[in-house]
VOGU-3710 file (C-alpha; in Angstrom, 3 decimals, decimal comma):
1> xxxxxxxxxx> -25,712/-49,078/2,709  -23,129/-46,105/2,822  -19,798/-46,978/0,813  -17,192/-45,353/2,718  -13,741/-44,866/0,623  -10,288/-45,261/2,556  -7,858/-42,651/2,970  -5,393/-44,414/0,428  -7,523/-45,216/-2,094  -8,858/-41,170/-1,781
11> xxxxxxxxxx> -5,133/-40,594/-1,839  -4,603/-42,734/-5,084  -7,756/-40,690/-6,746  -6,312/-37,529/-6,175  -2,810/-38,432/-7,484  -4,481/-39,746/-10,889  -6,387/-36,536/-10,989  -3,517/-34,790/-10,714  -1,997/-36,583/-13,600  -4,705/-36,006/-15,876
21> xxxxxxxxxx> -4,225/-32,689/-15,345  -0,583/-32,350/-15,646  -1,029/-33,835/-19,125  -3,590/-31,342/-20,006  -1,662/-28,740/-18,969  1,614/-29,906/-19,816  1,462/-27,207/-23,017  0,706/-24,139/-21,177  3,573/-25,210/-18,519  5,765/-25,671/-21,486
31> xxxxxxxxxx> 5,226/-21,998/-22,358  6,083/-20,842/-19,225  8,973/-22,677/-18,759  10,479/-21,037/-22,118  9,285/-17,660/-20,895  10,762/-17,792/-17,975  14,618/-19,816/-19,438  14,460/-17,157/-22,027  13,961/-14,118/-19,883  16,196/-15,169/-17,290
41> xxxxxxxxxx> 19,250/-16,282/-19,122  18,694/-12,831/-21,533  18,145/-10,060/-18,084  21,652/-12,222/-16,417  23,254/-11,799/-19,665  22,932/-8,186/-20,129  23,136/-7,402/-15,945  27,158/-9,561/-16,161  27,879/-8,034/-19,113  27,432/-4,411/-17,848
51> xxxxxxxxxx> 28,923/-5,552/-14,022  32,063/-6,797/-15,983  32,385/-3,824/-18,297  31,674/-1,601/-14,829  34,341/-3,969/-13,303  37,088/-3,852/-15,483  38,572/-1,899/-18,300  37,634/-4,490/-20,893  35,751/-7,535/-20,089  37,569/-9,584/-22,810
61> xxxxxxxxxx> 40,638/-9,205/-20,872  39,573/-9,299/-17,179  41,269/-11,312/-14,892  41,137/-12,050/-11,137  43,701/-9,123/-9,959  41,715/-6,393/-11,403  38,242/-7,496/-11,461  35,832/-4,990/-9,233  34,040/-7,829/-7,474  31,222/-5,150/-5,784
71> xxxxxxxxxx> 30,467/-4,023/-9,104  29,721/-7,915/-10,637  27,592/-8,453/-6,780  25,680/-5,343/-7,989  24,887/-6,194/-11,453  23,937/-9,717/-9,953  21,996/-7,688/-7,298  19,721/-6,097/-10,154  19,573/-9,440/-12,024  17,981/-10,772/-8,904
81> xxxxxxxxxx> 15,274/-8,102/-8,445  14,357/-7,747/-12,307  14,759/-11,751/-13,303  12,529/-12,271/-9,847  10,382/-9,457/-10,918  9,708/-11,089/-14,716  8,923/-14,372/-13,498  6,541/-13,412/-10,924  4,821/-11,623/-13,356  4,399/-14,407/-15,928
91> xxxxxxxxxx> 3,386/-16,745/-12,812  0,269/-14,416/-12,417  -0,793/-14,477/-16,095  -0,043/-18,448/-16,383  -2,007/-18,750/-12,904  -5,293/-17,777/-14,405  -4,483/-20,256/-17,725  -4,044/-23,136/-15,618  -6,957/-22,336/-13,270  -8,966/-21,507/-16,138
101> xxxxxxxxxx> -8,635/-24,826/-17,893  -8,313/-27,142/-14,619  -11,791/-25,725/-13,779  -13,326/-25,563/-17,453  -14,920/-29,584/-16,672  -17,803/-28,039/-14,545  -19,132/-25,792/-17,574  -19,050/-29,051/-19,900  -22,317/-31,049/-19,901  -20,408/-33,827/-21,558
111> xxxxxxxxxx> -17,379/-33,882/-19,303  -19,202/-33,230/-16,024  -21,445/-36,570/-16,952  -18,196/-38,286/-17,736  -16,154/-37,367/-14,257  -19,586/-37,719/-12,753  -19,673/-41,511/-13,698  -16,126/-42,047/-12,023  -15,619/-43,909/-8,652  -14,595/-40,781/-6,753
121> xxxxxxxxxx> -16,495/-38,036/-4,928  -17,424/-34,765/-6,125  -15,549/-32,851/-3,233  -12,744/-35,484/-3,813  -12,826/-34,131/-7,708  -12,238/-30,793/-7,099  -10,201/-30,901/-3,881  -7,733/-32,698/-6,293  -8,473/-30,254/-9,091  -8,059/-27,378/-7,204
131> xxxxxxxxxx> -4,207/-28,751/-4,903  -3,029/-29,499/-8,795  -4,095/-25,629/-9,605  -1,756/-24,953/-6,566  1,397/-27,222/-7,311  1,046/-25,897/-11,291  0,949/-22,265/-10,334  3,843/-22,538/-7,285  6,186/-25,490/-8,199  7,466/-23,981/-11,467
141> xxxxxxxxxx> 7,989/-20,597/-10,246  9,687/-21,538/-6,914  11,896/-23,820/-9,371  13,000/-20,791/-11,599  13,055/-18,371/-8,441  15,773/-20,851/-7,207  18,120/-20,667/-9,821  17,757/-16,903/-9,425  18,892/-17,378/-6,111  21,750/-19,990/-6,441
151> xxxxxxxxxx> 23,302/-18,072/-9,459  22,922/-14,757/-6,951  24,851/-16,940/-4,115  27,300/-18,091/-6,545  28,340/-14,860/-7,283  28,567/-13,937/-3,554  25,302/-11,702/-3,296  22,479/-13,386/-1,395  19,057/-12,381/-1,848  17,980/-8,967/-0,947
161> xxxxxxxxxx> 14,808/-8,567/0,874  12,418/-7,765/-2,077  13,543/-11,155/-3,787  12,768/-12,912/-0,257  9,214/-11,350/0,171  8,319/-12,077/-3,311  8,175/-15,683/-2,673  5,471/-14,996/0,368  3,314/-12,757/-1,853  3,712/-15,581/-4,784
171> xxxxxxxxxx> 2,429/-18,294/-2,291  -0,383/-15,980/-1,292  -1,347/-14,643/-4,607  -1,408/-17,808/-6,169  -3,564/-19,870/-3,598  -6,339/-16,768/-3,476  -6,743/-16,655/-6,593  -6,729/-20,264/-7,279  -9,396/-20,687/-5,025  -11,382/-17,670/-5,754
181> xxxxxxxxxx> -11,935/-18,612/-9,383  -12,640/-22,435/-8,081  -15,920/-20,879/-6,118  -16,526/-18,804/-9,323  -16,137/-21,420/-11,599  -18,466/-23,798/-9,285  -20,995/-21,162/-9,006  -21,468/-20,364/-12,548  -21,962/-22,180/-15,479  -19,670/-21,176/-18,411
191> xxxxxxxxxx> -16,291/-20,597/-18,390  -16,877/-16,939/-20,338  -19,258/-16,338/-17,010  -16,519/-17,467/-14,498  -13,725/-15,439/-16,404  -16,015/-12,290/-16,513  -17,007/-12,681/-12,798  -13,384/-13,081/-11,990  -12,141/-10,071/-13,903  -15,458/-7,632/-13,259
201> xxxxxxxxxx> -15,173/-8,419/-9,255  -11,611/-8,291/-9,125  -11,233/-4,532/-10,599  -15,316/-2,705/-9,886  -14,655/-3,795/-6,524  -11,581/-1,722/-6,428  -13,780/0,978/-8,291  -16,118/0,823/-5,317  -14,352/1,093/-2,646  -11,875/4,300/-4,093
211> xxxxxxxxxx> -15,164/5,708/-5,059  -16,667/5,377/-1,656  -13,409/6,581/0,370  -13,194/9,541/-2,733  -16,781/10,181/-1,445  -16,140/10,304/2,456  -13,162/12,201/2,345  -14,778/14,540/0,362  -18,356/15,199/2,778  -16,891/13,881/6,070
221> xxxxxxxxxx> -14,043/16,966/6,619  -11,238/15,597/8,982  -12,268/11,893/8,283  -8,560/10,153/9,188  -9,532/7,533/6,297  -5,742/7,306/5,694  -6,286/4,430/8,197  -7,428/2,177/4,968  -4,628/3,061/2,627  -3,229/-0,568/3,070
231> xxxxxxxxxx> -6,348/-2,084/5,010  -8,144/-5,484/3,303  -11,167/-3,446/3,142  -9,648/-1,488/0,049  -8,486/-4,947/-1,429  -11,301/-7,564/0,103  -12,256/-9,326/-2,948  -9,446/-8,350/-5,178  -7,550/-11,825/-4,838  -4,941/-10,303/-7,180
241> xxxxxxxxxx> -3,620/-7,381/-4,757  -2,799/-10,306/-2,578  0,308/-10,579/-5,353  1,844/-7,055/-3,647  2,236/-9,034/0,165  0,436/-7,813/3,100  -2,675/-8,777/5,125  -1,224/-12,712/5,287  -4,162/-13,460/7,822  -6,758/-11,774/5,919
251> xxxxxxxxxx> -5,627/-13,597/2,548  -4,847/-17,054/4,592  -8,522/-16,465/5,626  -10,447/-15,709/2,758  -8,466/-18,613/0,907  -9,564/-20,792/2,975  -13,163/-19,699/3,050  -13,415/-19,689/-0,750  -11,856/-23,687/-0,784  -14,496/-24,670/1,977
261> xxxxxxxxxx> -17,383/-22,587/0,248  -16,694/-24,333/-2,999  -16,304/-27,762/-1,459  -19,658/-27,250/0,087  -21,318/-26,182/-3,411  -20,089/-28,824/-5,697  -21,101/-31,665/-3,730  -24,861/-29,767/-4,173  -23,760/-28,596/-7,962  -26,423/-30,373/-10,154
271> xxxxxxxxxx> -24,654/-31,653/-13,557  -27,692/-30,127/-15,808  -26,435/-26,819/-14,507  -23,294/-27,129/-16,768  -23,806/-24,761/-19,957  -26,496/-23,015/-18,161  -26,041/-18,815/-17,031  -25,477/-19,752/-13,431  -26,033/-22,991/-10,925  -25,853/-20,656/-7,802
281> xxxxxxxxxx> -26,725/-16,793/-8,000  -24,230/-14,843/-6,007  -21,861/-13,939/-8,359  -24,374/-12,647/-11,184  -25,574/-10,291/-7,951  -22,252/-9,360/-7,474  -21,096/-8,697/-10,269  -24,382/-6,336/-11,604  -24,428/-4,783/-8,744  -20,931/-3,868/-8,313
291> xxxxxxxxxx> -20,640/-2,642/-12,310  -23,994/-0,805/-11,710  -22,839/0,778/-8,482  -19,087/2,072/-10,651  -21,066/3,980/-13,591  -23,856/5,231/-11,500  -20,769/6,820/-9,232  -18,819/7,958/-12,102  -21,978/9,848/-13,575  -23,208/10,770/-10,509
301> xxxxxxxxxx> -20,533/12,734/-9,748  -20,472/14,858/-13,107  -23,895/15,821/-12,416  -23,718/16,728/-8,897  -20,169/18,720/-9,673  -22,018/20,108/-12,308  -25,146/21,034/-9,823  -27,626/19,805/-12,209  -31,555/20,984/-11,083  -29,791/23,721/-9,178
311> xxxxxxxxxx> -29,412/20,951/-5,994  -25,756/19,104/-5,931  -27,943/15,738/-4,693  -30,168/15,868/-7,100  -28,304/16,253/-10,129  -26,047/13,580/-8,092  -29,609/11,092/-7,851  -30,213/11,945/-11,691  -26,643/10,851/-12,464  -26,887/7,822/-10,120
321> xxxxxxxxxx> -29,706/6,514/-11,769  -28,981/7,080/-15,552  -25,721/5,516/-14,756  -26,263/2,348/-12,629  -29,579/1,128/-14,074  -28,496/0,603/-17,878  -24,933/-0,457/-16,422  -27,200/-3,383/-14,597  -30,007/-4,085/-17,125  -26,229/-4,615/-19,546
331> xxxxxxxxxx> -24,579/-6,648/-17,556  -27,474/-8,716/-17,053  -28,014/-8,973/-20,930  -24,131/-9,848/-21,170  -24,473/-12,783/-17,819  -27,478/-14,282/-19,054  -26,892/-13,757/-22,823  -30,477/-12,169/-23,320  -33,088/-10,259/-20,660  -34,196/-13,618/-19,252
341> xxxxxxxxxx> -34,968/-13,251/-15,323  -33,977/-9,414/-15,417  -37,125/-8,423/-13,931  -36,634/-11,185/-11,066  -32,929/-10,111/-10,287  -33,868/-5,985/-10,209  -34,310/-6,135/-6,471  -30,581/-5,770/-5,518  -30,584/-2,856/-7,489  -33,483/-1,019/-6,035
351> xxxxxxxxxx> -31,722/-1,989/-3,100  -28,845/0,033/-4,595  -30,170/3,313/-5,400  -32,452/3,503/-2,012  -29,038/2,709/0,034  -26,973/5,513/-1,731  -30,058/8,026/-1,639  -30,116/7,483/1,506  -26,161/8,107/2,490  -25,834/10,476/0,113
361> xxxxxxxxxx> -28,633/12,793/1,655  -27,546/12,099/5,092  -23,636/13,309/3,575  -24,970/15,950/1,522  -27,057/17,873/4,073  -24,357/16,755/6,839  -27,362/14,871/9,257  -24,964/13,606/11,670  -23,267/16,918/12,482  -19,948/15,528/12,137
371> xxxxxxxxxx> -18,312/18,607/10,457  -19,403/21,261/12,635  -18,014/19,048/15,803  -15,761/20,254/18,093  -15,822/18,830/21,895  -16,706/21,396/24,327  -13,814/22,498/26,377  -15,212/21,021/29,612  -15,613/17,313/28,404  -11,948/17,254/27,317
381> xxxxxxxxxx> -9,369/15,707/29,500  -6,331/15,842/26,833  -5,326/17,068/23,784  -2,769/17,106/21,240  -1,853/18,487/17,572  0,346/17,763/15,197  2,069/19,350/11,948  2,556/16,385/9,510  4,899/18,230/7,417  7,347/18,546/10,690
391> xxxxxxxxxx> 6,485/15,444/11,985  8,762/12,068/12,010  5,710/9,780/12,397  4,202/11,343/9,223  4,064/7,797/6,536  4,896/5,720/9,464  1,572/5,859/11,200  -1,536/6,883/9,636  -4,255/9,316/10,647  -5,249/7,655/13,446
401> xxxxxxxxxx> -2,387/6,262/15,025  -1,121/9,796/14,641  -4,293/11,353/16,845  -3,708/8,326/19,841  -0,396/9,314/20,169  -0,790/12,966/20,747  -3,673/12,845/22,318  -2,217/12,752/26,008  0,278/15,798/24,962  -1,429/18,637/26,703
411> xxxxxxxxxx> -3,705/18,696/30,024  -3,178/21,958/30,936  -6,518/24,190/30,364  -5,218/27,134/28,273  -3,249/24,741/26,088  -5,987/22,495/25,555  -8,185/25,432/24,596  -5,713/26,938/22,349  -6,196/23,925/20,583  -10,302/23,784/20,384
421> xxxxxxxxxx> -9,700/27,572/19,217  -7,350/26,219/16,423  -10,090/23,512/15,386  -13,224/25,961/15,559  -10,912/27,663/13,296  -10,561/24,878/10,401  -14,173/24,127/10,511  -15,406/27,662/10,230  -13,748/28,206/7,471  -14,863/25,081/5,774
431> xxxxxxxxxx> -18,454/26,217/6,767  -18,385/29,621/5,182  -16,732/28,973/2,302  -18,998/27,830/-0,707  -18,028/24,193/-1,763  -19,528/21,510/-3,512  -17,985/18,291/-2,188  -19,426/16,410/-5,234  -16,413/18,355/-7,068  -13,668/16,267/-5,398
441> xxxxxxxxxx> -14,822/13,033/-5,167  -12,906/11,975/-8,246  -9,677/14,262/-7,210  -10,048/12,144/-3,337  -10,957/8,917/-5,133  -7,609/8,931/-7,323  -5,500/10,810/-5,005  -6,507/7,929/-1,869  -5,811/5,306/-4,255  -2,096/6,030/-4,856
451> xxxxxxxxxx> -0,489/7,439/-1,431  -1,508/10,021/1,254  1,600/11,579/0,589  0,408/13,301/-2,354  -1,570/15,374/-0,136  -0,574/19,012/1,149  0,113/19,768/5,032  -1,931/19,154/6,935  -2,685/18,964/10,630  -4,256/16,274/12,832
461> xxxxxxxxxx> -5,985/17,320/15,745  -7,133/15,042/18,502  -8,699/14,935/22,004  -9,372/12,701/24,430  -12,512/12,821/26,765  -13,764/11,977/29,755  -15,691/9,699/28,902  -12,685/7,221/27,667  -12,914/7,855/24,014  -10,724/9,403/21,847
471> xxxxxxxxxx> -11,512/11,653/18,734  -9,047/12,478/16,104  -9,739/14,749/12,817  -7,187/15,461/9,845  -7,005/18,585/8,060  -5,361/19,012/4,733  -4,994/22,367/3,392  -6,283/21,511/0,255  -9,210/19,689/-0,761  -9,029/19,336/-4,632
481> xxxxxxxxxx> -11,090/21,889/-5,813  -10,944/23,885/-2,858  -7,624/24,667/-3,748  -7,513/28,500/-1,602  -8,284/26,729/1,351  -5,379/27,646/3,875  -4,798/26,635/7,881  -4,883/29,185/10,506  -1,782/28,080/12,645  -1,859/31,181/14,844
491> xxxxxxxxxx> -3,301/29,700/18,200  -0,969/26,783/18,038  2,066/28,065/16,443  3,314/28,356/20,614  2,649/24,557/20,889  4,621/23,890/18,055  7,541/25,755/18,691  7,129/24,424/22,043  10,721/21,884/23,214  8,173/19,396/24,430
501> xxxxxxxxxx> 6,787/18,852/20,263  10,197/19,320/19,311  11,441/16,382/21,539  8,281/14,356/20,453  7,996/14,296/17,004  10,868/16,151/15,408  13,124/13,761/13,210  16,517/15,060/14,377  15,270/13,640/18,165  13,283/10,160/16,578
511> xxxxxxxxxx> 14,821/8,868/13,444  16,733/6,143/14,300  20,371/5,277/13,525  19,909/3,073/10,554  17,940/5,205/8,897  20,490/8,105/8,761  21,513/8,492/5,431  24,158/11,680/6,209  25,071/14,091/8,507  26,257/17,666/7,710
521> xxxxxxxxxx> 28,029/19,730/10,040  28,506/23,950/9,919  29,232/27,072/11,111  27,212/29,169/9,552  23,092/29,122/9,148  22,611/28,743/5,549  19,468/28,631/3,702  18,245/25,172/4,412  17,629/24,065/0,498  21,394/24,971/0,480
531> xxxxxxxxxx> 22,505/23,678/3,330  22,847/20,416/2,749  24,676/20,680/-0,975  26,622/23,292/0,327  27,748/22,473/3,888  31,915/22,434/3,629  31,465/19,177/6,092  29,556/16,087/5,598  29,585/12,436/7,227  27,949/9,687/4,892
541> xxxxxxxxxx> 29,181/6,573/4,946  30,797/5,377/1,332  33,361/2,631/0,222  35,996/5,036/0,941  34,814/5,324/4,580  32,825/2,432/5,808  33,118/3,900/9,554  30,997/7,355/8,831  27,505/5,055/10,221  29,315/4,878/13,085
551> xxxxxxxxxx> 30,305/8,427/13,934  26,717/9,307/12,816  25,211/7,898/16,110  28,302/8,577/17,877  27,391/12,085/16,913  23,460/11,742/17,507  23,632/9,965/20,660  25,467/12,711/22,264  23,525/15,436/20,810  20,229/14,293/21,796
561> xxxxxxxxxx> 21,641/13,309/25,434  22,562/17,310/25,571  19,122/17,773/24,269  17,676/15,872/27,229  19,680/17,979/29,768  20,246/21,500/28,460  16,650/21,354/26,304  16,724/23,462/22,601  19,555/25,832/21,436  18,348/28,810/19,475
571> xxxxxxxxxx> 20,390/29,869/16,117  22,131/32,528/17,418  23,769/31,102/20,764  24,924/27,907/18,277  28,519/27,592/17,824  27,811/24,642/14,551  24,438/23,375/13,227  23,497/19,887/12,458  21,455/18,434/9,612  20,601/15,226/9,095
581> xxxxxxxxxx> 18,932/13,305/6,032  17,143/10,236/6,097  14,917/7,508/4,383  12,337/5,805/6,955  12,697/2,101/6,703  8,800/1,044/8,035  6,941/3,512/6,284  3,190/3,072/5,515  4,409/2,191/1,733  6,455/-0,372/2,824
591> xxxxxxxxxx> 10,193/-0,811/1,205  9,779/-2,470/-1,874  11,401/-1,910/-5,305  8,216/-0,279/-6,243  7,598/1,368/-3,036  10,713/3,144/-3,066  10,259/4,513/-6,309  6,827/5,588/-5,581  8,913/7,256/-2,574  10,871/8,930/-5,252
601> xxxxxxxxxx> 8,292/10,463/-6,932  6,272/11,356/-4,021  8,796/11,992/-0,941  12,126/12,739/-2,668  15,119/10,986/-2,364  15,367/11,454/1,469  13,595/13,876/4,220  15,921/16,160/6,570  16,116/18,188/9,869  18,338/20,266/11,938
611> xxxxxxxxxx> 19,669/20,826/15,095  21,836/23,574/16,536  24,415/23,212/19,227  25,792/25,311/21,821  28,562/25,522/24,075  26,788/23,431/26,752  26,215/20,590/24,521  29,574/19,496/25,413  28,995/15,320/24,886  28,189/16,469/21,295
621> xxxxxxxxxx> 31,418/18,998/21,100  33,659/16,356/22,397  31,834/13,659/20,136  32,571/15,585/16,940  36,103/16,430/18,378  36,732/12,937/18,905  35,631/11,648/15,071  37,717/14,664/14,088  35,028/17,041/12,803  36,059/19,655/14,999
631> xxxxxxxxxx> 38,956/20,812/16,174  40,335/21,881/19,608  38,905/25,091/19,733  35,320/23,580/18,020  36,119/25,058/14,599  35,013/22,876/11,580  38,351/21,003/11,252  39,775/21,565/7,708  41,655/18,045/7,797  39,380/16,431/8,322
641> xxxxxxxx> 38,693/13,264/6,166  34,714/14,613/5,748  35,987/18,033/5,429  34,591/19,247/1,650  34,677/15,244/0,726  34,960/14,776/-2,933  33,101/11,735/-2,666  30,006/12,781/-1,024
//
């Protein structure tokens, strides 16, 4: 006879489960809780302190009449972000304690007979286990993230948008990697084993993948694999990089297929297996083969730079080998705490070594043709190119993205050939030039896992057939130790200079309003690294002139209607030249704190372009008369408020 258990008596097990563990854990919450007081109360300190001292002459004697209230909003602006930033960061460490020790009763023989012996269900057990590993992890955070946000509203400064999307990430972290240690923790049998398989998955897998994108880009020339800079397949079983936002479905996904997996498994877990290497295999595999896969990679690719036996794959083999098989037969040794069942298990990693000898000879010896490809002139119904230096789009859509938008830019015969001419170009040159691609897999490998935009210009080049598909390839002009190689621009320098590109992709014609940072205005052509420090006229909006954002699209809006109608003014028929600088808001690196400084080091505090305008553009002349830019006779007008602005 089947006992069946009511939904409120399940109910009443879980809630006693969860507060067992609240009293188990009530120390380690503790901690965090001081952490966190401390922290906070000393970054608010210090940020008031320095907003007052900003805000007045002396904060001992400030008083309502005199008090700066921007500056205090601002100091309370960077208490949000770096009390926000602290506590999310301690929720991550404290995270793993609490999972660690919520799950540490299915690698105790003693304790797994004891909960085993209670009137409740296995699945029950750890369903309840696992929603008390949520509410420890989220609750306590979301409490402290609060108070950061009511002191922030008190002051008058609600919460910027990198506060905000830190409590979506925090959610998403914390439930991923809740549950991804849950299925660990059920599938092996010590806690040591569960924390290793955690940490080694979490970062070789990361290993893997930049060494396998370090390898493409390096064989496969032209290989848009920009595309995965922020894909899940870079991040798939990293449960951590869900922390830094993005890919909610993926993450919402494999969360949910990590509770169900382990729901499945424990009701099958055998109690003996408690104290034992493993009760289900999968993340021993894993783990070995993922470790094995890193070091045989990482020596690989010494020994093919280094062109051992004369033959780049072979010394690459030779590499492969010495590294991944005593990487496997260790971590083996380290899983299983001896060379018990080694033997057995070796079959994934033959597996290994036949799989890469097989994609590395097919890269090596270039099998597939893929480099020497260019589509015959006849099967192409449209092309298009692009220069990513003088290119808008460039960071806001990647490689691919890039090559479907351009590729319906040019049907006409001669221009589509001018392109193929351009491409036979690129990959002659990378034919006859001696290079060993096993060189620059680390320099690709590290350089793909930061940002694309520490690459040089390049070019992307796509076509689209008849046959419906599309082909795109991206060029850089270097390719780490190829460092003299150099793009031919000469048969498409016409369809870059071309008005059509210019209205397309240029950034003077596409950025849009809120992303214009400044416009300078002049009469003379200056150097453009000098132009815009040394323009005599420049509109940016400040506290002193809250309206500038305002003529800015007053400005653009007329210029690029003249565009539209009287097409692209050469220098010397301008009567004043334009320059804009801007910061693009949906860029592939998103806007975070710490994507903007990685924007910083990378881009540079803002990109620019320029525009000249003649004596038709006269929407544009009247716009700038009308804002008081220019005068009467459209001379830069020395009165004006912009004109040589102190405050720039």
């Amino acid at each position: 006879m089947t006992q069946t258990v009511s939904s409120k008596s399940r109910l009443r097990q879980c809630l006693t489960t969860f507060k067992w563990e609240l009293r188990n854990c009530s120390g380690a919450l503790l901690v965090f809780a001081i952490l966190a007081g401390v922290f906070t109360t000393v970054i608010f300190t210090i940020c008031l302190v320095v907003g007052f001292s900003e805000a007045t002459d002396s904060w001992s004697t400030a008083n309502a009449a005199n008090i700066d209230f921007d500056a205090v909003r601002t100091a309370v602006k960077v208490f949000q972000i770096i009390a926000s930033y602290v506590v999310f960061f301690l929720n991550a460490v404290f995270t793993i304690i609490y999972t660690i020790r919520i799950y540490s009763y299915l690698h105790n023989k003693r304790k797994a007979d004891m909960y085993g012996a209670l009137p409740i269900s296995r699945r029950t057990f750890y369903v309840a286990k696992t929603v008390s590993a949520y509410i420890f992890s989220l609750v306590p955070t979301m409490f402290f993230l609060s108070i950061i946000a009511l002191i922030s509203v008190c002051f008058g400064q609600p919460l910027v948008n990198e506060v905000t999307s830190l409590y979506l990430n925090l959610l998403l972290g914390s439930i991923a990697c809740v549950s991804f240690y849950g299925l660990l923790a059920v599938c092996c049998g010590t806690t040591v084993n569960s924390v290793i398989a955690f940490i080694a998955i979490n970062f070789a897998y990361v290993v893997a993948a930049m060494f396998i994108k370090g390898t493409v880009m390096s064989f496969l020339h032209g290989m848009p694999l920009m595309i995965y800079e922020n894909s899940f397949i870079m991040k798939a079983l990293n449960p951590l990089s869900a922390y830094s936002g993005g890919n909610i479905i993926y993450w919402i996904i494999f969360t949910a297929a990590c509770l169900a997996l382990g729901i499945f498994l424990v009701k099958k877990r055998r109690a003996e297996c408690a104290q034992t290497s493993f009760a289900y295999w999968l993340p021993a595999y894993m783990v070995k083969v993922l470790v094995a896969f890193d070091f045989g990679m990482f020596l690989g690719s010494i020994f093919g730079a280094l062109g051992v036996f004369f033959i780049p794959f072979a010394g690459f083999m030779f590499g492969f080998v010495l590294g991944s098989v005593p990487a496997y037969v260790i971590t083996h040794m380290i899983l299983y705490r001896g060379v018990n069942k080694l033997i057995k298990t070796a079959i994934p990693l033959g597996g290994l070594v036949v799989l890469t000898a097989g994609v590395m000879f097919v890269l090596s010896f270039d099998i597939t043709g893929y480099n020497r490809f260019v589509p015959v002139t006849e099967n192409i119904k449209s092309a298009g190119v692009i220069d990513l230096e003088d290119c808008y789009f460039t960071g806001k859509l990647n490689a691919v993205q890039l090559g479907n938008l351009a590729a319906d830019d040019y049907t006409d015969a001669d221009d589509i050939r001018s392109i193929t001419y351009f491409h036979h170009g690129i990959v002659g040159r990378l034919d006859s030039t001696s290079y060993n691609p096993y060189a620059d897999i680390w320099a690709n490998m590290f350089l793909s896992g930061f940002s694309s935009s520490l690459y040089d210009k390049g070019y992307v080049v796509s076509y689209k057939l008849n046959n419906g598909f599309t082909v795109t390839r991206c060029y850089y002009e270097q390719y780490g130790t190829f460092s003299d190689f150099t793009i031919d621009e000469t048969n498409i320098n016409d369809l870059l200079d071309d008005e059509e590109y210019f209205l397309r992709y240029s950034s003077i014609m596409n950025a849009k309003y809120d992303e214009i940072n400044s416009l300078s205005v002049s009469d003379d052509d200056n150097d453009w690294g000098s132009y815009y420090l040394y323009s005599p006229l420049t509109i940016q909006e400040d506290e002193y002139n809250p309206s500038a954002k305002a003529d800015i699209e007053k400005v653009m809006t007329a210029y690029r209607k003249d565009f539209a109608e009287h097409g692209e003014v050469e220098p010397k028929d301008a009567v004043v030249c334009i320059n804009i600088r801007y910061r693009k808001n949906d860029n592939l690196e998103g806007n975070s704190f710490l994507g903007e400084m990685l924007s910083l080091m990378t881009h540079g505090d803002s990109d620019g372009d320029r525009g000249y305008v003649s004596e038709d553009y006269t929407q544009t002349l009247k716009a700038m008369r009308e804002i008081g830019v220019l005068d009467k006779d459209n001379k830069l007008n020395k009165t004006s408020w912009y004109y040589q602005n102190p405050y720039r």
